[in-house]
Structure formats: structure tokens, C-alpha cells
N, C-alpha and C positions, 0 to 999 in steps of 0.2 A: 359313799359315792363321790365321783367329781362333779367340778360344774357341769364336763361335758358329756357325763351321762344321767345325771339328777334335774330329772323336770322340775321337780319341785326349787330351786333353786328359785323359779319364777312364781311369784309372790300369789298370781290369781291359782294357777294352777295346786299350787302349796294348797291353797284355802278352802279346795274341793273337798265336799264329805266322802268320805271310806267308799260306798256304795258305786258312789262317781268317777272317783280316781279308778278303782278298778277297770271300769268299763272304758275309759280315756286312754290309760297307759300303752294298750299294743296299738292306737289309733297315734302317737305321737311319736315323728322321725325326729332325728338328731339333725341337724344342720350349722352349717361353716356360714355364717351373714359376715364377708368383705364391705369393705366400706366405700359408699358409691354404688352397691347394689340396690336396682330396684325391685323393690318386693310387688307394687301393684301401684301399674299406672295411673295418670288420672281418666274416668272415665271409661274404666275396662271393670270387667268381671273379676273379684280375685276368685283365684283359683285354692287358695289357702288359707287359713289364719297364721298368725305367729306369736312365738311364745317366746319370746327374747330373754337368756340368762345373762349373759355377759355383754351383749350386743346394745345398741341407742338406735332405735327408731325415728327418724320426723317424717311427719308429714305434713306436707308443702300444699300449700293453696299454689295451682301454676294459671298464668294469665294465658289469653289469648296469644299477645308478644313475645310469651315464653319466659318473664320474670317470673319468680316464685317467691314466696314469705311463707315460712313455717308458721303452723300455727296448735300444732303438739309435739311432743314426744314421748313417746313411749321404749321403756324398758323391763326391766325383772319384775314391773310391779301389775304388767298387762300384758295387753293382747294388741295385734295389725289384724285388721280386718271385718272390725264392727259391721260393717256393712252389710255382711255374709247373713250373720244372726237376726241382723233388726229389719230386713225384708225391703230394704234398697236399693241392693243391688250392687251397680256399679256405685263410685262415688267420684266429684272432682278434685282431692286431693290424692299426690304422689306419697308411696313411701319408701324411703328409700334411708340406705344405712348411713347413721351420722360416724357412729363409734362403731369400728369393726371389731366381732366376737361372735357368739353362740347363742345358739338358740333351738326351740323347737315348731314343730308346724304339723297340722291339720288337716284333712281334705276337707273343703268348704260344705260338702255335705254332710259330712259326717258333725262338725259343729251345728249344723241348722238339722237332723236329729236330735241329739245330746240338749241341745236347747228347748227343743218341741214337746220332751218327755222326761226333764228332770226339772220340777218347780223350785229346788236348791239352785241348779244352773242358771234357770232364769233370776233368779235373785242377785245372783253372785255378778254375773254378765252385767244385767241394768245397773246395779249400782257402780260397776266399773265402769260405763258408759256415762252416766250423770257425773260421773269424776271427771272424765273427759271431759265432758261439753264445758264443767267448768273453768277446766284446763284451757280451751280454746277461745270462748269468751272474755277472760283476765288477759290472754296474751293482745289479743284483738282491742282492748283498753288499752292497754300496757302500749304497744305502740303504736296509738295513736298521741297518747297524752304524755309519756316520760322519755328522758331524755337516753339515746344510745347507750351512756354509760350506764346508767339501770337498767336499762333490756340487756345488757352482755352481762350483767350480775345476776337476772334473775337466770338466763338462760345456761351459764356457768354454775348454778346452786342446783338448777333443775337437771341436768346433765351427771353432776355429782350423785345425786340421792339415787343415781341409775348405773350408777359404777361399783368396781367394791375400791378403787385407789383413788388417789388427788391429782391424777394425771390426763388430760385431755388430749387425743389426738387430733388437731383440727386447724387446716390452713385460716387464715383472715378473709379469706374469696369468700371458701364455704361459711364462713359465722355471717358475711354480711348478707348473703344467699339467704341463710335465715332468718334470718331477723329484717330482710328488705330495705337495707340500710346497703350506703357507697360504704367499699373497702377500705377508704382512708377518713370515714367517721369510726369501725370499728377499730383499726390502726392506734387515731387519737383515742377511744375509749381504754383499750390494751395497754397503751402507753401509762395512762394516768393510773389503773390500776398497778401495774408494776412500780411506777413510782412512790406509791403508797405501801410499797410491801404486799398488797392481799395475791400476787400471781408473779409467775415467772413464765416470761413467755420467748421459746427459742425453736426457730425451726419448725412451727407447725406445731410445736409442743406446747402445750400450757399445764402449767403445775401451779396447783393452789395451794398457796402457803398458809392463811390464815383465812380460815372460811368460817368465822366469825366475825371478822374484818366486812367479806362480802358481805354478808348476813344484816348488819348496822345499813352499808351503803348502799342494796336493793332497795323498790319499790316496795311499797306491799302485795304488790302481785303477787310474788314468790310464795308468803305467809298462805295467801288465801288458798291459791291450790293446795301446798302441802296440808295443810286443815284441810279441805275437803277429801284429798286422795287417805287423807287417815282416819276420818270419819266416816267415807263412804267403803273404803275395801278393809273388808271381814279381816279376824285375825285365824293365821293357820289353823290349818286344820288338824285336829290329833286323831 
């Protein structure tokens, strides 16, 4: 199969036991995620989950005044729409496509079944959800306390480990969008990494040349989540 008909391609889905997978599969559509799509507002119902193969999720804390600061993303290695399963509901973060690509998606009932009546799901689901939270808590440190050029590294390693290439598609507006930072602090951050060799940045393009390079000049932020997203999500399933 290709990516864009292999669910499994998406790392939780992968990790489902035999029994599960079976009953999941005709419940999962194919879909096209453009970049700039919103999947689920803030403060609405989602209507689906999603299962991202090729595609980058974030999602955005949005204020009152309509700033935003990311404070996850998600790709091949999860799920959009935690909220659905853990009996929340609505939530006040946007999600909306960083990296445009593929993916898959749910009816939101049909997850909040599958969860209620498979105790391997619920396993699988919470420890991907304790991943997250820790995902969102380090980012929530991360910039308060380091400096832009290590928030555009962590966010640059975490963005990679969600792709299959070294290649980023992504204006300066949207990275500072993200990260809650002015365009021309990420600009100065951009610059110094390409100066140093670890990125090559043209046209909204960014390409990582030595992400070992990045790897050295991140925070520990980065470290801690990838430790827990590999501690906490199961290894596939056979």
C-alpha cells in the first residue's frame, strides 16, 4: 500500500491490536488536509478525529484579540481530537494544518464507541494523550523561559520527527504565529541558523541540513517530549 491508502502509516493506528484494527478500518475515510485548513475550531464540537499520515497538525491556544501560540502538534504519530474520547467536549484550542498532506478521519461517535468498549483502546488513546499533555506543558516552559532561537529548533526537530523528508513548508508569519513570537525575531532566529549551516531557508522553504547540528543547539524541551512520546506510544502492532 501507499501512504494514501495505508492507515497504518499513522503510528497510533499502526499500534492497534488485530481484533481493533478490524472493527476501525471500514469506520476510516481517506482525506486531502491543505495547509491552512481548519479541522476544529476553538470552542466548537469536533465533528471527527483525525489521523494524519503525511499531514502536521497544530494546535493553537487563540486569545480573545485573536493572537494565537501553538501549543502541540501532531502528526503520523496521533490523533486531532482528544476531546471527543475524554468527555470534554468542545475544547479552546484551533486545529488547523501546519504541513499540508494526508490523512485519515473518524466520526466522533464512532471513536467515543470504540473507546467505551475496547480496554486495549482505552490504553492506547490515554497514554497518547499523557504524551500530549506532556507535549504541551514543555512547550508552555519552553516559551516562557528560552530564547526564540531554541523554540524555532525545538519546533523545527518536532515538525521533522512528523515528516518522512528534511524539507519544511512554512512562511516566517506562520512559524511566528506559532510560537507567539514578532516575524522579525523569527527572521533573526532563521538567519543565525542558516549562518551556522544547520538550515537553508528560501521562499517559505526551509530545509534541514544537519539536524544534528539542531539537535546540540535546542533546549531540552525537545529531548523530554521525544522521551516521553516513546516511552508512552506502544510499539506496532503485529
Amino acid at each position: 500500500m501507499d501512504v494514501a491508502s495505508d492507515p497504518r502509516k499513522n503510528r497510533l493506528l499502526a499500534a492497534l491490536p488485530a481484533a481493533d484494527w478490524q472493527r476501525w478500518l471500514p469506520q476510516l475515510q481517506a482525506v486531502e488536509m491543505p495547509l491552512g485548513h481548519v479541522l476544529c475550531e476553538s470552542g466548537r464540537l469536533p465533528t471527527h478525529v483525525y489521523f494524519p499520515t503525511t499531514a502536521i497538525v497544530s494546535l493553537l491556544y487563540v486569545m480573545e484579540n485573536g493572537a494565537s501560540a501553538e501549543i502541540a502538534v501532531v502528526g503520523n504519530e496521533g490523533i486531532v481530537g482528544v476531546s471527543l474520547f475524554m468527555g470534554g467536549g468542545s475544547t479552546p484550542s484551533r486545529a488547523v494544518v501546519q504541513s499540508a498532506g494526508l490523512g485519515f478521519r473518524m466520526n466522533g461517535q464512532a471513536i467515543k464507541t470504540e473507546f467505551n468498549q475496547s480496554p486495549a483502546v482505552v490504553h492506547l488513546l490515554l497514554r497518547y494523550t499523557q504524551a500530549m499533555i506532556t507535549q504541551m506543558a514543555q512547550t508552555a516552559a519552553c516559551n516562557r523561559h528560552h530564547s526564540v532561537d531554541k523554540q524555532l529548533c525545538r519546533w523545527l526537530l518536532l515538525s521533522l520527527d512528523r515528516l518522512p523528508g528534511n524539507e519544511i513548508i512554512m512562511t516566517q508569519e506562520l512559524i511566528a504565529n506559532m510560537l507567539g513570537v514578532r516575524r522579525e525575531g523569527v527572521t533573526e532566529a532563521a538567519l543565525k541558523l542558516q549562518e551556522a549551516g544547520l538550515i537553508r531557508y528560501v521562499r517559505g522553504h526551509i530545509t534541514v541540513l544537519d539536524r544534528k547540528g539542531l539537535e546540540k543547539r535546542t533546549c531540552e524541551c525537545y529531548a523530554t517530549v521525544k522521551k516521553e512520546y516513546d516511552r508512552l506510544l506502544l510499539p506496532v502492532a503485529k
